[in-house]
C-alpha positions as CSV (number, residue, x, y, z in Angstrom):
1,X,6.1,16.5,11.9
2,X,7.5,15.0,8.7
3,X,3.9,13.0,7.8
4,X,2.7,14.7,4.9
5,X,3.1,11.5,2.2
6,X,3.2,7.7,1.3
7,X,5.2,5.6,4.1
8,X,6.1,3.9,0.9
9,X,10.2,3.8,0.4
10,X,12.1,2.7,-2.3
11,X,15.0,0.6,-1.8
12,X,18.4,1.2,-2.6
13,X,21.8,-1.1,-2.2
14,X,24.0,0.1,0.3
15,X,24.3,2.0,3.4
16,X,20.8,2.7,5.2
17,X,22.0,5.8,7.1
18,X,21.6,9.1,5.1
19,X,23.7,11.9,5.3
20,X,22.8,14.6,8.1
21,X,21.7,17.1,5.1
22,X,18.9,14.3,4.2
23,X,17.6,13.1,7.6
24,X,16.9,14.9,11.2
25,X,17.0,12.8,14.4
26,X,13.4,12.3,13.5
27,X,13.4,11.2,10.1
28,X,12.1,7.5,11.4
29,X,8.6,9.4,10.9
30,X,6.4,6.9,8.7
31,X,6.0,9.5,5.8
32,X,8.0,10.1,2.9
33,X,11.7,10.5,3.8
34,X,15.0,9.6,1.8
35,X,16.4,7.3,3.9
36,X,18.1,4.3,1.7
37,X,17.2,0.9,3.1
38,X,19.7,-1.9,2.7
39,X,18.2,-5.1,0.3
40,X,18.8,-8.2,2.2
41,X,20.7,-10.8,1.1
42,X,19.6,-13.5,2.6
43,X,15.9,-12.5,0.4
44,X,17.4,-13.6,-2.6
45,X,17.8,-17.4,-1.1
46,X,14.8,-18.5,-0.2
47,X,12.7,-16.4,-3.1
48,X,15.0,-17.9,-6.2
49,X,14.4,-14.8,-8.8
50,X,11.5,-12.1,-7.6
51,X,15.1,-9.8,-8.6
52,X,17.5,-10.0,-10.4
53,X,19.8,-11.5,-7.8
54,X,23.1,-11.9,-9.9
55,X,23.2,-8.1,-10.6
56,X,20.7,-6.5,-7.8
57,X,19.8,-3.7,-10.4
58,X,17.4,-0.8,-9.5
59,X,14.6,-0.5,-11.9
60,X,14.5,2.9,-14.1
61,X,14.2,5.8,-12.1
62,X,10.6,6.9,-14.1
63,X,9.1,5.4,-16.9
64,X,5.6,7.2,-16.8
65,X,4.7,11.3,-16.9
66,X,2.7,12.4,-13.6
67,X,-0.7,13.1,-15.2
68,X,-2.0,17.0,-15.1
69,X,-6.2,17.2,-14.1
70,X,-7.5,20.8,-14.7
71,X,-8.9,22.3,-11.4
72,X,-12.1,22.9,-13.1
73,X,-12.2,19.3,-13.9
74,X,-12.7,18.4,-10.0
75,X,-15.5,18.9,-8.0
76,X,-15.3,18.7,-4.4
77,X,-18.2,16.2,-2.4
78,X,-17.7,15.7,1.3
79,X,-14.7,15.7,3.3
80,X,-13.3,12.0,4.2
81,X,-10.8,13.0,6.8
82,X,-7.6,15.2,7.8
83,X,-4.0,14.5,8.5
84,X,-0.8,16.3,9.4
85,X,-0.6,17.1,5.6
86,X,-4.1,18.4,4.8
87,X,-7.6,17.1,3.7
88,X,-8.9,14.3,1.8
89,X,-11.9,14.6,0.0
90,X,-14.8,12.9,-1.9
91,X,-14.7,14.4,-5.1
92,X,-15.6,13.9,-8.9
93,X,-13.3,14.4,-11.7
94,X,-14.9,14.6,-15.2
95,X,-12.5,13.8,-18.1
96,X,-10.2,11.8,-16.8
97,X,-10.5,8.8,-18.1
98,X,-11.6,8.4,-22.2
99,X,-14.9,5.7,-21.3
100,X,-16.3,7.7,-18.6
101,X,-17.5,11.2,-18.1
102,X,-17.1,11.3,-14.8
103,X,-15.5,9.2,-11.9
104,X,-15.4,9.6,-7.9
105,X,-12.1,9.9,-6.9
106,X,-10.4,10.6,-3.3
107,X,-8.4,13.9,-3.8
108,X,-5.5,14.3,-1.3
109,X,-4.8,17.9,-0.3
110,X,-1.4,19.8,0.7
111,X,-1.6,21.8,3.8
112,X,1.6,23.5,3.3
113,X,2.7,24.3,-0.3
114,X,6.3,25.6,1.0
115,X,9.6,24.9,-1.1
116,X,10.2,21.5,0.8
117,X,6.6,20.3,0.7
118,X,6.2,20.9,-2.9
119,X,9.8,19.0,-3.6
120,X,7.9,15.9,-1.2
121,X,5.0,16.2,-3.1
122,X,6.4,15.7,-6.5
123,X,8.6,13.2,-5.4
124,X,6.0,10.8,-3.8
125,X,3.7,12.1,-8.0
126,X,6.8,10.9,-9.7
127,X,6.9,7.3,-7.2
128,X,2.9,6.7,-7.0
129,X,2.7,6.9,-11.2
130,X,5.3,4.1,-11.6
131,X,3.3,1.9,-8.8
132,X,0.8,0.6,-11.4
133,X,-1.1,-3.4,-9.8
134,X,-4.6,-4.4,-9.4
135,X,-4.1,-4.3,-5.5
136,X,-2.3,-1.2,-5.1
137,X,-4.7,1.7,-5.0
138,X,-4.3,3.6,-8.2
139,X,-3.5,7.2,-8.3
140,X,-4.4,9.2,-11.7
141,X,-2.6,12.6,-10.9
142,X,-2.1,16.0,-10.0
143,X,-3.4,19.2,-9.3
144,X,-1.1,22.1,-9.4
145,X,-2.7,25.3,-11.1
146,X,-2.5,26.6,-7.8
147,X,-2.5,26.4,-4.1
148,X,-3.7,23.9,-2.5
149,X,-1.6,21.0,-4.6
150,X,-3.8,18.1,-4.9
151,X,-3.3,14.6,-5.6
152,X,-5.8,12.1,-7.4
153,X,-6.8,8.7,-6.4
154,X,-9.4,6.5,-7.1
155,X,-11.9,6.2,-4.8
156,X,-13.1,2.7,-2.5
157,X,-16.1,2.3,-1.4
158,X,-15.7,0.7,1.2
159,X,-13.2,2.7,3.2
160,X,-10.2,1.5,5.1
161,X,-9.8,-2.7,5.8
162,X,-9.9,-2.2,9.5
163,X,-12.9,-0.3,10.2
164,X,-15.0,-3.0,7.7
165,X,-13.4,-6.4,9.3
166,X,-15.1,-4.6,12.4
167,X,-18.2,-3.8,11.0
168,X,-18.4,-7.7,9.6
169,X,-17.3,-9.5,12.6
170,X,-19.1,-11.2,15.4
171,X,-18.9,-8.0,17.4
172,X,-20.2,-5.7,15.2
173,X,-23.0,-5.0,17.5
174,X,-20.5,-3.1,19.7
175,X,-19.2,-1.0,16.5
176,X,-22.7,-0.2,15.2
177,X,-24.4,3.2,16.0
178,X,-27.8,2.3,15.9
179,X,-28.9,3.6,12.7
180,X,-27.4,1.1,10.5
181,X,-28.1,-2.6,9.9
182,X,-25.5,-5.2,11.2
183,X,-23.6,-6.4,8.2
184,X,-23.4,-10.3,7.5
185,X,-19.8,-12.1,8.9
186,X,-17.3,-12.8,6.7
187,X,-16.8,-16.3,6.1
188,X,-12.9,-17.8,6.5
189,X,-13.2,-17.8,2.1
190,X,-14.0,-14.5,2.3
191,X,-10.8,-13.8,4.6
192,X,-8.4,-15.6,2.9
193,X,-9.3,-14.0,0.1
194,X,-8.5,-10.6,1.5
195,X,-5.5,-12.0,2.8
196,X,-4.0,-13.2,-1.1
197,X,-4.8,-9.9,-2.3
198,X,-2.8,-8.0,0.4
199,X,0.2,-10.6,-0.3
200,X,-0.2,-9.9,-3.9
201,X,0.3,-6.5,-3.2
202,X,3.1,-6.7,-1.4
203,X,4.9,-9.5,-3.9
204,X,4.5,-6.2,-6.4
205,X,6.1,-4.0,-4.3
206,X,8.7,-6.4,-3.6
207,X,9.3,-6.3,-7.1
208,X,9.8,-2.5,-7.4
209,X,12.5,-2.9,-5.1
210,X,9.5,-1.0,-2.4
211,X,9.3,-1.1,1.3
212,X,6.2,0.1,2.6
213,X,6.9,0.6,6.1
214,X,3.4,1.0,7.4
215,X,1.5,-2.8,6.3
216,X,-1.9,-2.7,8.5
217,X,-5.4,-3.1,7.7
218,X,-6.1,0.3,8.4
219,X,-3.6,0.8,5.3
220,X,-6.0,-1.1,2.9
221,X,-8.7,-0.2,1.4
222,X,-12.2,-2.0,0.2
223,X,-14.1,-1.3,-3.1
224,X,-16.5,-3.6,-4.5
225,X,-16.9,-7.0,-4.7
226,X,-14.5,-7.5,-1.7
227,X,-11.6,-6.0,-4.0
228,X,-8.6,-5.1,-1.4
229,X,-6.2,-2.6,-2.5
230,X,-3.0,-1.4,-0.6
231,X,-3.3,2.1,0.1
232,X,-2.4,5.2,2.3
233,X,-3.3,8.8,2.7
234,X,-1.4,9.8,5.6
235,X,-5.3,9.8,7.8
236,X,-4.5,6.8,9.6
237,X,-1.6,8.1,11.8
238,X,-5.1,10.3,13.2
239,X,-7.8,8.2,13.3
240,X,-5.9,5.6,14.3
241,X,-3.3,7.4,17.2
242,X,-3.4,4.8,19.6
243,X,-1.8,2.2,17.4
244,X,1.5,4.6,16.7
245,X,3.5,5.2,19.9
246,X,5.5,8.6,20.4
247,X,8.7,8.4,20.6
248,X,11.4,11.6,21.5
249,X,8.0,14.6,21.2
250,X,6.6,13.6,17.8
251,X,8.3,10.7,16.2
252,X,4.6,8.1,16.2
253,X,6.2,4.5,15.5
254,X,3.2,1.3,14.6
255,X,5.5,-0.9,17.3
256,X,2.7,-3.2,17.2
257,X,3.2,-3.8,13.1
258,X,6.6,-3.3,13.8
259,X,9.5,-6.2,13.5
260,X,12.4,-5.8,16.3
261,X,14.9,-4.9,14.0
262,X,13.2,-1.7,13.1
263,X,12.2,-1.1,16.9
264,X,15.6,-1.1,17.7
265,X,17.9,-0.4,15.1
266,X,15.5,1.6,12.5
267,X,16.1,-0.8,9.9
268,X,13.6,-1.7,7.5
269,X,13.6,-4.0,4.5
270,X,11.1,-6.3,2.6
271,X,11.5,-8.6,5.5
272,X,10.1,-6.4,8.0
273,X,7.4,-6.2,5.8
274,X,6.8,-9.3,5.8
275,X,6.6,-9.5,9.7
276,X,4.4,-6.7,9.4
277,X,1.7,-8.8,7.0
278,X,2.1,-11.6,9.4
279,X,0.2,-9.2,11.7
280,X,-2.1,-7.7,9.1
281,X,-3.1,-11.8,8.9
282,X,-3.7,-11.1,12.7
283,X,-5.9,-8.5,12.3
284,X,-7.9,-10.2,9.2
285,X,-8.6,-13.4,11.5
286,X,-9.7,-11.4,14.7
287,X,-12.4,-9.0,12.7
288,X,-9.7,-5.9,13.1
289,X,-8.5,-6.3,16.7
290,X,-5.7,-4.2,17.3
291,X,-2.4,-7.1,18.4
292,X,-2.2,-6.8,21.9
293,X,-5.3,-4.8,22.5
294,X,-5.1,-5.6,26.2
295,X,-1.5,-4.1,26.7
296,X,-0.8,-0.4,26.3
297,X,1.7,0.7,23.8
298,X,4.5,1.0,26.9
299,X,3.3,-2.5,27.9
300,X,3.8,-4.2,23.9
301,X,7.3,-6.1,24.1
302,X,7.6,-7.2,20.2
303,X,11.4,-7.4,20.8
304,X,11.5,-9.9,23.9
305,X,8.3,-10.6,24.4
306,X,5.4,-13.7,23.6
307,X,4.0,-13.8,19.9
308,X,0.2,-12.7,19.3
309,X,-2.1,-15.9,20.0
310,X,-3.3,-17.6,17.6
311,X,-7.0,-16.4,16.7
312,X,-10.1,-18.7,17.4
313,X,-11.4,-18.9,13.8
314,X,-8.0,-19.3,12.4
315,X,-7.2,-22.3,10.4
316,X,-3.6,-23.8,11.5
317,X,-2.2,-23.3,7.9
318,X,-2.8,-20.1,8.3
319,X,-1.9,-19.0,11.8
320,X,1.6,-21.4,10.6
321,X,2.0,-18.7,8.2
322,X,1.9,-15.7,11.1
323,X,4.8,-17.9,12.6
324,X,6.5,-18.1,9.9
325,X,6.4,-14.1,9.4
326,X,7.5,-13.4,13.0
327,X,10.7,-15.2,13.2
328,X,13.1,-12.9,15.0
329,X,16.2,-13.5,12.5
330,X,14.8,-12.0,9.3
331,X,16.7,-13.8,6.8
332,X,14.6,-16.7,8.4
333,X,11.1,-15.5,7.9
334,X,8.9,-16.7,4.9
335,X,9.8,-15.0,1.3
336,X,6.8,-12.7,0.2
337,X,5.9,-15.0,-2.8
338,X,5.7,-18.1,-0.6
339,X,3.2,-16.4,1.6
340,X,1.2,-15.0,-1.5
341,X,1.5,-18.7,-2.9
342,X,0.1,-20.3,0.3
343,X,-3.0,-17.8,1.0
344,X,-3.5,-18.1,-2.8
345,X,-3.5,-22.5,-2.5
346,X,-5.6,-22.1,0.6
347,X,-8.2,-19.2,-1.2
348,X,-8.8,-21.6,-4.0
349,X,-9.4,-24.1,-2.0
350,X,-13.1,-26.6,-2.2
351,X,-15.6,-24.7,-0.5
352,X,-16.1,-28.2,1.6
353,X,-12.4,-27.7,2.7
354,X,-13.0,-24.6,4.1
355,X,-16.2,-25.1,5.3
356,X,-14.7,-28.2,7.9
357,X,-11.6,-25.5,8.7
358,X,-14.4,-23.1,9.9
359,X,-16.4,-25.6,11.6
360,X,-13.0,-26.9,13.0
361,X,-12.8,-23.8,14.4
362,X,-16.3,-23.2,16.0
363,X,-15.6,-26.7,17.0
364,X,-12.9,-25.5,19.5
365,X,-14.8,-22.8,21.1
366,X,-17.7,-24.8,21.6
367,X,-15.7,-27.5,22.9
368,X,-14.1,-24.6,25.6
369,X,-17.5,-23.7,26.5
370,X,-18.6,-27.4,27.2
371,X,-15.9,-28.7,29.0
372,X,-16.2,-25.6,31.4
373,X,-19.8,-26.1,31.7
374,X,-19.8,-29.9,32.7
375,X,-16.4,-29.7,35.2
376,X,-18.6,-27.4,36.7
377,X,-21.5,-30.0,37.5
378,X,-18.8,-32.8,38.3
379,X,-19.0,-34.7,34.9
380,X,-16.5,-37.9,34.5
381,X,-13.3,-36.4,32.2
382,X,-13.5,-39.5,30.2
383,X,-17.1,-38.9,29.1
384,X,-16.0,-35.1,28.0
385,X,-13.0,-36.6,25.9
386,X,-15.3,-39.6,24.7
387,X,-18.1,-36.7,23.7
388,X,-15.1,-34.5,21.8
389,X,-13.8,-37.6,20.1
390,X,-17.3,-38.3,18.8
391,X,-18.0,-34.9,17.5
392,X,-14.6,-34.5,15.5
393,X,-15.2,-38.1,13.7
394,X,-19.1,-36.7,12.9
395,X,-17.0,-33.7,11.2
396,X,-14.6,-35.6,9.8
397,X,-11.5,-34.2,11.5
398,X,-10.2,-37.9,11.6
């Protein structure tokens, strides 16, 4: 299996089908692979000048030196996990920045150090030192004095997106092992916030002419402060197998992140990205549920099938968004900026204007629950509605 690096791809103008010398049948593996993906058009419409649209210029091939950190300089901790390309680690690394002495850092190791895995690895060095944004998960450098090579990034806290939207959401309970405390719910402030910095991420990538191929929670990482970062080890395709479906033996495909024009056709561009973060919404607004957690992977039907309903504490503006991002024409799917603008209008919005969103929400489930409750003991419908109607002018919903 080709899954030894970054899904992240960089984008090039022209024909997105490689030669046979540069692809395998299999080469739709999310991992590193040097398949070209066609720049649509259409993007340049709706998102004015994110590129240079008159001359649709690739940015310089390198314009920073992969860093060098001395073996010696890393200490290994704890192991954090394993993939198809080796282990990550907990580690510190003294020296490598000048204001601190020493830093934890995640250190990414290669299984196999033969003549094609080393060419991968420096490859994805040479593409991870030019991705330099506040929410992409920085990577300081190399290790190659010897075998195994090892790659340096910083380390969050928090671990991966998914597994802390669970451990912060009304069923935590379910996800807890007994020995820790249940962690307080995040608030819908504290999920749109998320949300803008995963958009913000993506408008950067965007920018670097990057498709990332992958976009899910379980991609993102948490640090302090609720600082979100877009990042990937190549662990999630194990800890998290049953949201990647096999297809032909070994090829694992995230259909349910995936838009129908990949499905099908293998064709990815920053617009299937953007369908892609119109489920990583999902997933913020349902505490981490995986989309369509009640079908099997053989049972998901993105390409013909119903869209994801809408989440019970999810405002409208933003579940309008998800819509937006799942349009089956891609040219006709929200640009990346406009989402980032939106989640970033509704993040800053008054804390009262939230609040009433949230309560909006609660609102509606309660409401379920009450209407259930009193057909059940033969109530008059018209003293339900009147009751409803009451409640949403005491919240000011009218």
């Amino acid at each position: 299996d080709d899954d030894s690096a970054s899904p992240l791809h960089h984008v090039s103008n022209g024909n997105n089908t490689p030669s046979s010398s540069e692809m395998g049948p299999d080469a739709v593996i999310i991992g590193m692979t040097k398949i070209p993906v066609i720049e649509n058009p259409q993007y340049f419409r709706n998102s004015g000048s994110m590129l240079k649209s008159d001359t649709c210029e690739l940015p310089p091939r390198s314009t920073n030196v992969v860093q060098h950190i001395k073996r010696h300089n890393i200490v290994l901790k704890r192991e954090l996990g394993e993939g198809a390309f080796g282990k990550v680690f907990l580690a510190e690394c003294y020296n490598l920045t000048p204001d601190q002495e020493k830093l934890h850092v995640a250190v990414k190791t290669l299984k196999e150090a033969n003549e094609s895995g080393r060419a991968d690895f420096y490859r994805e060095a040479e593409l991870l030192t030019n991705l330099q944004h506040e929410h992409i998960v920085t990577f300081y450098g190399v290790c190659v004095e010897s075998d195994p090579l090892i790659m340096v990034f910083e380390y969050m806290k928090h671990g991966d997106l998914n597994k802390f939207l669970r451990s912060h959401g009304p069923d935590a309970v379910l996800m807890s092992d007994g020995q820790h405390s249940i962690l307080v719910e995040l608030t819908q402030s504290q999920m749109l916030h998320i949300a803008q910095q995963i958009a913000a991420g993506m408008v950067y990538l965007a920018s670097q002419h990057f498709v990332h191929r992958d976009l899910a929670t379980r991609n993102c990482l948490v640090g302090e402060n609720l600082l979100v970062k877009i990042g990937d080890f190549g662990m999630s395709r194990d800890v998290y197998s049953t949201d990647y479906y096999r297809v032909g033996g070994h090829t694992m495909l995230p259909i349910r992140w995936m838009p129908p024009e990949s499905i099908m056709y293998r064709r990815f561009t920053t617009e299937s990205d953007v369908w892609s973060l119109g489920v990583v919404l999902w997933e913020i607004f349902t505490y981490g549920k995986q989309p369509w957690y009640q079908l099997s992977n053989n049972e998901v039907r993105v390409t013909r099938g119903p869209r994801i309903l809408e989440p019970r504490s999810c405002p409208k503006e933003v579940y309008d968004l998800m819509l937006g991002c799942w349009q089956r024409e891609p040219y006709m799917r929200l640009n990346i900026k406009e989402i980032h603008s939106m989640l970033q209008s509704l993040a800053k919005a008054s804390p009262v204007y939230l609040d009433i969103l949230e309560k909006e929400c609660r609102l509606c489930d309660c409401a379920s629950v009450f209407v259930y409750s009193t057909l059940a003991v033969n109530v008059p419908v018209n003293a339900i509605v009147r009751v409803l109607i009451t409640s949403r002018k005491a919240l000011n919903f009218e």
